[in-house]
C-alpha positions as CSV (number, residue, x, y, z in Angstrom):
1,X,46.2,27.5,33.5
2,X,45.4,24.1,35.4
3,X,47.1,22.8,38.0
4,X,47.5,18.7,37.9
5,X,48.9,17.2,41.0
6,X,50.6,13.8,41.0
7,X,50.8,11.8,43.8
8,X,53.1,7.8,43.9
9,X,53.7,5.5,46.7
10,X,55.8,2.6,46.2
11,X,53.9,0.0,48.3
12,X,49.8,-0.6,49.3
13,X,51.2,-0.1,53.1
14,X,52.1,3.2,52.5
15,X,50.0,6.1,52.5
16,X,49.2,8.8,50.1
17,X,46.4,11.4,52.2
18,X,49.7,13.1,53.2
19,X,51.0,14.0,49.7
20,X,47.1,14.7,48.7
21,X,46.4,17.2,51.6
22,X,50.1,19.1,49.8
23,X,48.6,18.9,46.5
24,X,45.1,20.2,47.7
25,X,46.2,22.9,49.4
26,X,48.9,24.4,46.6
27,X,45.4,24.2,44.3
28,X,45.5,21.7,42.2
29,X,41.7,21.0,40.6
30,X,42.4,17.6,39.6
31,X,45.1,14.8,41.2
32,X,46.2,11.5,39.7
33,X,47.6,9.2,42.2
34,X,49.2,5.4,42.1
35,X,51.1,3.0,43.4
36,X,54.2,1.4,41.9
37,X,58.1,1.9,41.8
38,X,59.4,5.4,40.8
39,X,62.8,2.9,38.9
40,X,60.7,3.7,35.5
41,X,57.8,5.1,34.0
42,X,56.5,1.6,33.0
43,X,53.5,0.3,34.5
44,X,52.5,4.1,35.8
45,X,49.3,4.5,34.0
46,X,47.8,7.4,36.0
47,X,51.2,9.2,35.2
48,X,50.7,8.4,31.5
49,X,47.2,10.1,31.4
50,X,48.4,13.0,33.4
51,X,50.7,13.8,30.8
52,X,48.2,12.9,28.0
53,X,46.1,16.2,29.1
54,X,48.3,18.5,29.9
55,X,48.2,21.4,27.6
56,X,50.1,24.8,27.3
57,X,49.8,26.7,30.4
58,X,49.6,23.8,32.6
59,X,51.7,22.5,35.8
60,X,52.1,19.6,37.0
61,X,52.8,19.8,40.2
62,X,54.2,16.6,42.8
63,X,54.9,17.1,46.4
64,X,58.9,15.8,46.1
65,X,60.8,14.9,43.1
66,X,60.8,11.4,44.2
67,X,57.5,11.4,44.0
68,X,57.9,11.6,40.0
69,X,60.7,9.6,39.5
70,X,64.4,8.3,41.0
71,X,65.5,8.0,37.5
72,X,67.6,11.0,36.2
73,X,66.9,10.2,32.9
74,X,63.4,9.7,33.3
75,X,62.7,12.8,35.2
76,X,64.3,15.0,32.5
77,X,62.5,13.1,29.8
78,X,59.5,14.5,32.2
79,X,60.4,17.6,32.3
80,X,61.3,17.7,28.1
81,X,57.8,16.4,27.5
82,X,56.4,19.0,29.1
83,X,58.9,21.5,27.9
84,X,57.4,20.2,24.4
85,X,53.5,20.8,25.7
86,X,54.0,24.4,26.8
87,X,53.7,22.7,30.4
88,X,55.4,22.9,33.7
89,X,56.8,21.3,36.5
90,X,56.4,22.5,40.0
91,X,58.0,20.7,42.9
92,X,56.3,21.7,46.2
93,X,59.2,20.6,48.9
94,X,61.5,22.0,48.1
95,X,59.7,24.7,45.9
96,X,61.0,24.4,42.5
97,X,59.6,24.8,39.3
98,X,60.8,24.5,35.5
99,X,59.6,28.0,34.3
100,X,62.8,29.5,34.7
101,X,66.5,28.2,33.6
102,X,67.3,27.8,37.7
103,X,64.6,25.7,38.6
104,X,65.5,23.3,35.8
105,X,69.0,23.1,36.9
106,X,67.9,22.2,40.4
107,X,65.8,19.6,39.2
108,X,68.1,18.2,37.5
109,X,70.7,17.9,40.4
110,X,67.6,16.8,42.3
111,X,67.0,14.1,39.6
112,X,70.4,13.0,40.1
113,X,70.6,12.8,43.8
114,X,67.2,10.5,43.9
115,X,69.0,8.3,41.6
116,X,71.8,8.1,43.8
117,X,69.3,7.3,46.6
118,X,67.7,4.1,44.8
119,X,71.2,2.9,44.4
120,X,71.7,3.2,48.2
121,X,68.5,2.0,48.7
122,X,69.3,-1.2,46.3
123,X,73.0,-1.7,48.0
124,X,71.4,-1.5,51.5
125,X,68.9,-4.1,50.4
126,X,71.6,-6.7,48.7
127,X,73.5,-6.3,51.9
128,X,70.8,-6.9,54.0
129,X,69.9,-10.3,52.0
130,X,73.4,-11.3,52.1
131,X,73.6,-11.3,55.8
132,X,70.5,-13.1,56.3
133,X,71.7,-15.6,53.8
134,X,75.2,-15.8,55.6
135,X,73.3,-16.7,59.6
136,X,70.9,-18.9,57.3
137,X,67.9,-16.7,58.0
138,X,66.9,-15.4,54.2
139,X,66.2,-18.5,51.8
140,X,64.7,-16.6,49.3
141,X,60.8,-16.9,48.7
142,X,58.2,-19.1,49.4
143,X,58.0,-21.8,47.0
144,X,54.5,-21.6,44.7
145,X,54.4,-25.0,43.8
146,X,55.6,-28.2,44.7
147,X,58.3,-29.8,43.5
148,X,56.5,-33.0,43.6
149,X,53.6,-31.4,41.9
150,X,56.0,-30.3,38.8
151,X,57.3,-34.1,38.4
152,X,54.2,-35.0,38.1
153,X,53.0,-33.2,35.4
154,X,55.8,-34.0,33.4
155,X,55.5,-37.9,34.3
156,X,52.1,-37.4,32.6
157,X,53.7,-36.5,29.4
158,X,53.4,-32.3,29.4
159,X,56.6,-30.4,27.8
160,X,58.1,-28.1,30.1
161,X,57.5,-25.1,28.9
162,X,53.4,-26.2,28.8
163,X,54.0,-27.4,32.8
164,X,55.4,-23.2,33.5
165,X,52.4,-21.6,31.8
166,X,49.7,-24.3,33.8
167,X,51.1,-23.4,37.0
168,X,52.5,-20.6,36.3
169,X,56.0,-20.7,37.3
170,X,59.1,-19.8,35.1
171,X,60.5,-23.2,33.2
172,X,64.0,-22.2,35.7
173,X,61.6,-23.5,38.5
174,X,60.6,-26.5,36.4
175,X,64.1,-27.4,35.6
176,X,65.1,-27.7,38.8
177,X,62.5,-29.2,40.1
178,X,63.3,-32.1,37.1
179,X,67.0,-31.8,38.5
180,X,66.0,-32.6,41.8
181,X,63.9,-35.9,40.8
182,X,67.0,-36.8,38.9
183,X,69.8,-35.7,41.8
184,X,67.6,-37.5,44.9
């Protein structure tokens, strides 16, 4: 039996030594870590080759649910998959794991309640924008390109959807930046 940690921070500014010291010392010989969103499996390609060599007899082992996922479905498609291999789940904090029928009935509350918590997280967010949009504080981001820039490539005779991919912007930011010319 091998034990294959799993270790995911959302941002570059955050740090992962602190799940990798857990990992370490619950014995794992080999640990995958990455940075991305735990919304979905996409884009988590150290995740995807974990679960590419797990075999029967293995755990994977994360320091918090989280860590794996905030999607309930995603986390029990997790757990399924490995159901499927022969494989396990072990959650170090708080110490769970899927070999028995209790562990996976944690998880799953667990699952949902990290769901729950990127909605909050997602709400708090919205509200916060709103507010700063409200005292005139949040404008949204940084423009890319100038608008002038944009007019200019379509005064030269490029289509609009050619003008998004050469400066890569969306053809939204092109359109206004045509409406604009046309409004001033």
């Amino acid at each position: 039996m091998s034990r294959i940690g799993y270790a995911r921070v959302s941002s570059a500014s955050q740090d992962l030594d602190i799940q990798i010291g857990k990992l370490t010392a619950a014995g794992c010989e080999v640990i995958r870590s990455e940075t991305g969103s735990g919304a979905s499996r996409d884009g988590r390609t150290e995740l995807s080759t974990v679960l590419e060599f797990l075999r029967s007899g293995d755990e994977l082992v994360v320091h918090r649910l989280d860590r794996l996922g905030r999607s309930t479905r995603d986390v029990l498609n997790l757990v399924h998959e490995l159901d499927i291999r022969g494989a396990s789940l072990r959650i170090l904090e708080p110490d769970i794991t899927t070999k028995g029928e209790m562990g996976r009935m944690v998880i799953t509350v667990l699952g949902m309640v990290a769901d729950m918590e990127l909605k909050f997280i997602k709400d708090r967010q919205r509200a916060g924008i709103e507010m700063a949009k409200g005292k005139g504080i949040y404008k949204g981001r940084r423009k890319t390109v100038d608008d002038a820039e944009i007019q200019r490539c379509i005064a030269s005779g490029l289509s609009k959807a050619q003008v998004a991919r050469d400066l890569g912007v969306s053809r939204m930011t092109v359109y206004r930046a045509i409406q604009k010319s046309t409004s001033t």
